[in-house]
C-alpha positions as CSV (number, residue, x, y, z in Angstrom):
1,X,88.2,64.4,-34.0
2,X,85.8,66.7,-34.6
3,X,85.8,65.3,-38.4
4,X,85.5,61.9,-37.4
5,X,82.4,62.8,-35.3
6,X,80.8,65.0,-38.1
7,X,81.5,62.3,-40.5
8,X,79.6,59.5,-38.1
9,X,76.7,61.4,-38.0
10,X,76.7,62.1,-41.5
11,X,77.3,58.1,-41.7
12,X,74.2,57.9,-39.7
13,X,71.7,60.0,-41.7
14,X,73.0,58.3,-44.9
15,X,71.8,55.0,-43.6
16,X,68.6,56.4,-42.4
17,X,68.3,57.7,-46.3
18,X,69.2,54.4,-47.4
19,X,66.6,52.5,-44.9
20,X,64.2,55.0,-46.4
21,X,64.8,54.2,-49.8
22,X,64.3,50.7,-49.6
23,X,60.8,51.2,-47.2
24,X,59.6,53.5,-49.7
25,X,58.3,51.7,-53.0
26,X,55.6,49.7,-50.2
27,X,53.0,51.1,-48.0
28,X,52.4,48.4,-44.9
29,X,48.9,47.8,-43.0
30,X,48.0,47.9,-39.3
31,X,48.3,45.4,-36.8
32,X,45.7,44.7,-34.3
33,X,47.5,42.8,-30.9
34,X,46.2,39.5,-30.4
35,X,45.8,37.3,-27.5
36,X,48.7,34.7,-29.0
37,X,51.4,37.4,-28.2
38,X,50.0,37.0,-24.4
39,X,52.7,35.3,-23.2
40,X,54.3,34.6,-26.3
41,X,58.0,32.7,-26.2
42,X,60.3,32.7,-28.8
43,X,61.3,29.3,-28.8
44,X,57.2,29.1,-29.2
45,X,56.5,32.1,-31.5
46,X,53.1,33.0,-33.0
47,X,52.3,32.5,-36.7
48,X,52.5,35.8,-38.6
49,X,51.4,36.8,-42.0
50,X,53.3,38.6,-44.3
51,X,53.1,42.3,-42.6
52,X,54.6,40.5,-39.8
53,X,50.2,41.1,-38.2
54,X,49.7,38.1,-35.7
55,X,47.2,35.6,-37.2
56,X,46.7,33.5,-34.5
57,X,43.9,33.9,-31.3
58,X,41.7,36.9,-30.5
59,X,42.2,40.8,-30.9
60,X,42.7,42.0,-27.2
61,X,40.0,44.4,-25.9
62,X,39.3,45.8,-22.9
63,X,36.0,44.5,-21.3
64,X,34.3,48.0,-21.5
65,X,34.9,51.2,-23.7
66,X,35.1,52.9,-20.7
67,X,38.9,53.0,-19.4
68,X,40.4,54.5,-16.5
69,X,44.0,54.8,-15.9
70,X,46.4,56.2,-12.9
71,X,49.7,58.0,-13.0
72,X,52.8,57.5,-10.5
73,X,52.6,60.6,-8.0
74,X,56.8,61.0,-8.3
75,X,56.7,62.0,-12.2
76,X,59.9,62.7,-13.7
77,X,62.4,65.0,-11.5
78,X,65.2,64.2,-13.6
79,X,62.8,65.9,-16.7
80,X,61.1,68.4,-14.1
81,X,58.2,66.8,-14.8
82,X,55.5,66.7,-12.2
83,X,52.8,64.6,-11.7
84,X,50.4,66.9,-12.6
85,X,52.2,67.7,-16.0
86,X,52.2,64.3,-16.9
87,X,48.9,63.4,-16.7
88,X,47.8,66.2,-18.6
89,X,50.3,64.9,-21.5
90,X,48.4,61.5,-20.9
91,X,44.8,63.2,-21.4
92,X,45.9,65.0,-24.4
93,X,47.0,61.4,-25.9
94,X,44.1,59.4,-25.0
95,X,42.0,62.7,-26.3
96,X,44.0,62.7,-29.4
97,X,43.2,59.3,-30.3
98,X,39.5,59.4,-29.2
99,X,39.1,62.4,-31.6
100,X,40.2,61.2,-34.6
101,X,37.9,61.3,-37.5
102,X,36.8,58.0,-38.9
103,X,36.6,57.7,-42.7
104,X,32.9,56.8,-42.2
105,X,32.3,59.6,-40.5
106,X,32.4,59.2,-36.2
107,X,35.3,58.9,-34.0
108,X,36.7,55.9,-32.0
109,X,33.9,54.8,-29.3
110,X,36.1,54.7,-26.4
111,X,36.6,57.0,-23.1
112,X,39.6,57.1,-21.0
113,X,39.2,59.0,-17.6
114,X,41.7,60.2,-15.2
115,X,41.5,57.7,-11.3
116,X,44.1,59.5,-9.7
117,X,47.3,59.5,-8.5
118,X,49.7,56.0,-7.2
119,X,52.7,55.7,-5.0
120,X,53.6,51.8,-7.0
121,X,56.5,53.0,-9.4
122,X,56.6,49.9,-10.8
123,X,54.4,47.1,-13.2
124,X,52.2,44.6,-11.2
125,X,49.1,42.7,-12.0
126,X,46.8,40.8,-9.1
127,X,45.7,38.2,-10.8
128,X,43.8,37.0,-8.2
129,X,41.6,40.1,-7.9
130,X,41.5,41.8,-11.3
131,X,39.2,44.1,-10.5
132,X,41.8,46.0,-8.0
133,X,43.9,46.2,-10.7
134,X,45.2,50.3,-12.0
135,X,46.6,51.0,-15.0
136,X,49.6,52.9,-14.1
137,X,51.8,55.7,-16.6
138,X,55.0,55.5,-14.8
139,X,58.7,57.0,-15.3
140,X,62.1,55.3,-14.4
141,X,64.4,57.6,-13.7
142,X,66.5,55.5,-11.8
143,X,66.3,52.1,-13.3
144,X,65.8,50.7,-16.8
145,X,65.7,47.1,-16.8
146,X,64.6,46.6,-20.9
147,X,67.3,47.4,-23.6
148,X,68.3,51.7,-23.4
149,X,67.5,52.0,-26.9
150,X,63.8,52.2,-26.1
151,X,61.8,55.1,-24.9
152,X,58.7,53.3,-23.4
153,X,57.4,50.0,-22.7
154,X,53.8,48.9,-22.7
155,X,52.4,45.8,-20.9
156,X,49.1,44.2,-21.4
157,X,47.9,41.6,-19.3
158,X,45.1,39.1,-20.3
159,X,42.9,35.9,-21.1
160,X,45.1,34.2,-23.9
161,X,42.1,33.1,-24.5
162,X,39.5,35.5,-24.9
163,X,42.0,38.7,-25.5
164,X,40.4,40.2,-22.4
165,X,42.6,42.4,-21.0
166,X,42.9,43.1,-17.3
167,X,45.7,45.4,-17.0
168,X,47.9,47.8,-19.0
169,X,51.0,49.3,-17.9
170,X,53.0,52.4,-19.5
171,X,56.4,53.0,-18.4
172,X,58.7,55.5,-20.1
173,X,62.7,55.3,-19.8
174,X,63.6,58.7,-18.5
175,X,67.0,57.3,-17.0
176,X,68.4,57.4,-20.4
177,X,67.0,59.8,-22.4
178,X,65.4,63.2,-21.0
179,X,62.2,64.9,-21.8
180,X,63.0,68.3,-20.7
181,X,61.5,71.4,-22.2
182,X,63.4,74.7,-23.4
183,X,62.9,77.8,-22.6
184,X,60.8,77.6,-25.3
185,X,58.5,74.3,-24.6
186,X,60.1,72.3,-26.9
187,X,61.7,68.6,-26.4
188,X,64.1,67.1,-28.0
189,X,62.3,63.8,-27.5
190,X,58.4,64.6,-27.6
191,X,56.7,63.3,-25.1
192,X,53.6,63.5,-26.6
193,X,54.2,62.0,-29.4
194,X,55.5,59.3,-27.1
195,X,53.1,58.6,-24.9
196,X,50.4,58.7,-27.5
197,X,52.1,55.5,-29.5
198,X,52.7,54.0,-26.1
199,X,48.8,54.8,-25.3
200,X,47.8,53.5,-28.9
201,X,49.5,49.8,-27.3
202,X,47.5,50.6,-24.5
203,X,44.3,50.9,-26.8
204,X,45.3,47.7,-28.4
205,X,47.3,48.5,-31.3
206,X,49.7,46.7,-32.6
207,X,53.0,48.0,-34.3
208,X,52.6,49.2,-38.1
209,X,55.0,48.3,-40.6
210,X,53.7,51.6,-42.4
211,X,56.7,54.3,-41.7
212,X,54.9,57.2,-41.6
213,X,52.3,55.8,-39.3
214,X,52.7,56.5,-35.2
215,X,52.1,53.3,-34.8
216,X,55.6,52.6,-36.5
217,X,58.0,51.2,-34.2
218,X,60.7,53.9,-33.8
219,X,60.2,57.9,-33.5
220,X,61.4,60.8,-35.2
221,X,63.7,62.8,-32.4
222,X,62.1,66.4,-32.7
223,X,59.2,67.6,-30.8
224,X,55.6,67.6,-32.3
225,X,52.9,68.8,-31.0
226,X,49.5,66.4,-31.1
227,X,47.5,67.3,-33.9
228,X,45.2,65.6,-36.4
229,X,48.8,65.2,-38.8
230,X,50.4,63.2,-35.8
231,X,47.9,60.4,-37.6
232,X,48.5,58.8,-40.8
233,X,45.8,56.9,-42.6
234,X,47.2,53.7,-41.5
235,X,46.8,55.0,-38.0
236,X,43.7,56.2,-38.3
237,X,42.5,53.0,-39.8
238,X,43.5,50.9,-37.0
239,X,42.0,52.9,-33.7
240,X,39.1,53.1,-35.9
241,X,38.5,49.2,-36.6
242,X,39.2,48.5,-33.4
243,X,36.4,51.1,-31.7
244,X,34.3,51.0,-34.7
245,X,32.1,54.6,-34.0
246,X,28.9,54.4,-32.1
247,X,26.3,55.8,-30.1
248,X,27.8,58.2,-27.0
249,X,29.1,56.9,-24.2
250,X,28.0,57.6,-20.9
251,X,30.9,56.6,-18.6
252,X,30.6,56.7,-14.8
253,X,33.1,58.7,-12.8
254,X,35.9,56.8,-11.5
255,X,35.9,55.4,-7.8
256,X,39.2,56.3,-7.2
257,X,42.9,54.4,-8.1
258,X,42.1,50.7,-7.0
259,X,45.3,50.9,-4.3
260,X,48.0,53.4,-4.1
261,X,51.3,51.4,-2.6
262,X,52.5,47.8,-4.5
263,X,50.5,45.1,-3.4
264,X,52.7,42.4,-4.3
265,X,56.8,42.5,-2.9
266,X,59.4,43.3,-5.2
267,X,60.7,40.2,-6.2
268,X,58.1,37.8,-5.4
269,X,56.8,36.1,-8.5
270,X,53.2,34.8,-8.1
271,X,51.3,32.4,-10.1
272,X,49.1,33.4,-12.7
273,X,46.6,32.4,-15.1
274,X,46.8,35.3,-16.8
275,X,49.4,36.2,-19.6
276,X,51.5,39.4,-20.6
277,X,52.8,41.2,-23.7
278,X,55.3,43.9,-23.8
279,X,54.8,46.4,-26.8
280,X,58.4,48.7,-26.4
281,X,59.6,51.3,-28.9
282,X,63.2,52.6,-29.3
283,X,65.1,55.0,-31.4
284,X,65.9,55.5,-34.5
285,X,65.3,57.2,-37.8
286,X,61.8,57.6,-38.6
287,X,61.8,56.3,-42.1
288,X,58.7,57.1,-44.7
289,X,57.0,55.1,-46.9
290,X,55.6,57.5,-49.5
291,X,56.9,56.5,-53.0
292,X,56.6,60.6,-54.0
293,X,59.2,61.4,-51.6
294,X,61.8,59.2,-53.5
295,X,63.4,61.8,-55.7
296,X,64.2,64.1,-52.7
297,X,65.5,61.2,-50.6
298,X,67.9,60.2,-53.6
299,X,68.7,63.9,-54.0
300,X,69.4,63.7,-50.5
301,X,71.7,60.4,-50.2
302,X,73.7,61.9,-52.8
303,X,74.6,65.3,-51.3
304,X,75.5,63.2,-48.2
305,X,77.8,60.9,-49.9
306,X,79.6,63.9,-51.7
307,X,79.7,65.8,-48.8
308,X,81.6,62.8,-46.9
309,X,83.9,62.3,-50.0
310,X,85.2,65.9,-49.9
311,X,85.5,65.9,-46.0
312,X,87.8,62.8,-46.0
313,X,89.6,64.1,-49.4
314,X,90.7,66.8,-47.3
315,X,91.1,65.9,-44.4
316,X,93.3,63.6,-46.8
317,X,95.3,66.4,-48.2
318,X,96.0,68.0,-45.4
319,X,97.3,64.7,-44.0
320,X,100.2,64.7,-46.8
321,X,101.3,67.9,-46.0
């Protein structure tokens, strides 16, 4: 047994090597999101070029550089996270991505700024007062109702349109996988690095077809702390044409979280003009797309494959005995 388990994980990393290998001769753009995916169906999907970017309608955009979001007073107990830890994970994601350093010199023109704390554990958009609309980062321990692969979910709510956006939800799947820290601090999944892709959806990024951008859709497993590496060019390219640098912002202070219990009952569906899109992320290899690291990755795939062949010729051997 314990052969068979060794060898599936072997199994495993070979096919991540072999995923790598064939990502690796192309490096892939950014996508911007567009208002088309607002609502988008599949039996009615929107027109895509050949980076799989979204060619059709507006890039979505908040009505203001000035953002404000919430966070769901429970946390995570099942990750012994508090409230108050997670929204300092939060501000050091929306901070990392407002500090990056633009190739032509500035940083993204945005602010994000803290409105408090929420009771409503789960998405909801008042369409028919936008304004009282929050922008909740929320966990599930409890209940994940989008495939368990993923770690997070983003959902942006908007003018097809225009691409304004109204509303812009974060939830992270903490029934399925945990974000605990060691004794250490360190996570197996990192929720940093998590929460800044899911906040980079939030900002109005697209996924990248670029594997070594964090705007790729799937995460390496092992924790990482937020840094100016956490960015690849790709990423840095995209939060920077889409909050081109400017002059300095001077942001009010929040009111104060719009409402702090659910406005609408669970179940009730209410009619809307408005449309939503649901950026998720689940798990998997992280696969690069540098063409210098081919060599190594070869080198690599072949000391898995010969490693598996002498496993199962022994286990073989010792079979016929």
């Amino acid at each position: 047994m314990k052969l068979r388990t060794r060898g599936a994980k072997l199994g495993v990393a070979a096919l991540c090597v072999i995923s790598t290998l064939a990502w690796s001769t192309s490096a892939f753009g950014y996508c911007l999101a567009m208002s088309c995916e607002l609502g988008e169906k599949s039996t009615n999907p929107c027109p895509r070029d050949e980076n799989r970017c979204v060619t059709q309608g507006e890039p979505v955009h908040w009505g203001s550089p000035c953002l404000t979001y919430t966070v769901q007073v429970d946390g995570s107990p099942k990750s012994k996270l508090d409230a108050d830890q997670v929204q300092s994970y939060v501000a050091q994601a929306f901070n990392a991505w407002k500090n990056v350093h633009c190739p032509g010199g500035g940083s993204p023109r945005f602010d994000a700024q803290f409105a408090g704390y929420v009771s409503c554990d789960r998405h909801e958009v008042l369409c028919e007062s936008a304004a009282r609309n929050d922008n909740v980062i929320m966990f599930h321990d409890q209940v994940w109702v989008t495939p368990d692969s993923q770690y997070g979910v983003t959902t942006r709510t908007g003018s097809k349109a225009s691409g304004l956006i109204v509303d812009a939800d974060i939830e992270i799947n903490s029934k399925d996988w945990s974000f605990k820290s060691d004794p250490n601090g360190m996570m197996s999944i990192s929720l940093p690095v998590v929460l800044t892709h899911e906040v980079g959806h939030f900002l109005g990024l697209a996924h990248s077809l670029s594997g070594d951008a964090l705007m790729f859709a799937t995460y390496s497993f092992q924790s990482a702390p937020l840094t100016h590496n956490l960015f690849s060019p790709d990423d840095v390219a995209a939060i920077c044409a889409a909050y081109p640098p400017g002059p300095k912002l001077s942001c009010a202070a929040p009111n104060g979280a719009a409402y702090d219990k659910c406005q609408i009952p669970l179940g009730e569906d209410r009619p809307c003009v408005l449309q939503s899109s649901t950026e998720s992320a689940g798990c998997s290899c992280h696969l690069v797309s540098s063409p210098t690291r081919s060599w190594p990755v070869i080198a690599a795939l072949g000391a898995l494959l010969t490693t598996l062949h002498t496993r199962r010729s022994r286990k073989q051997r010792r079979d016929q005995r």
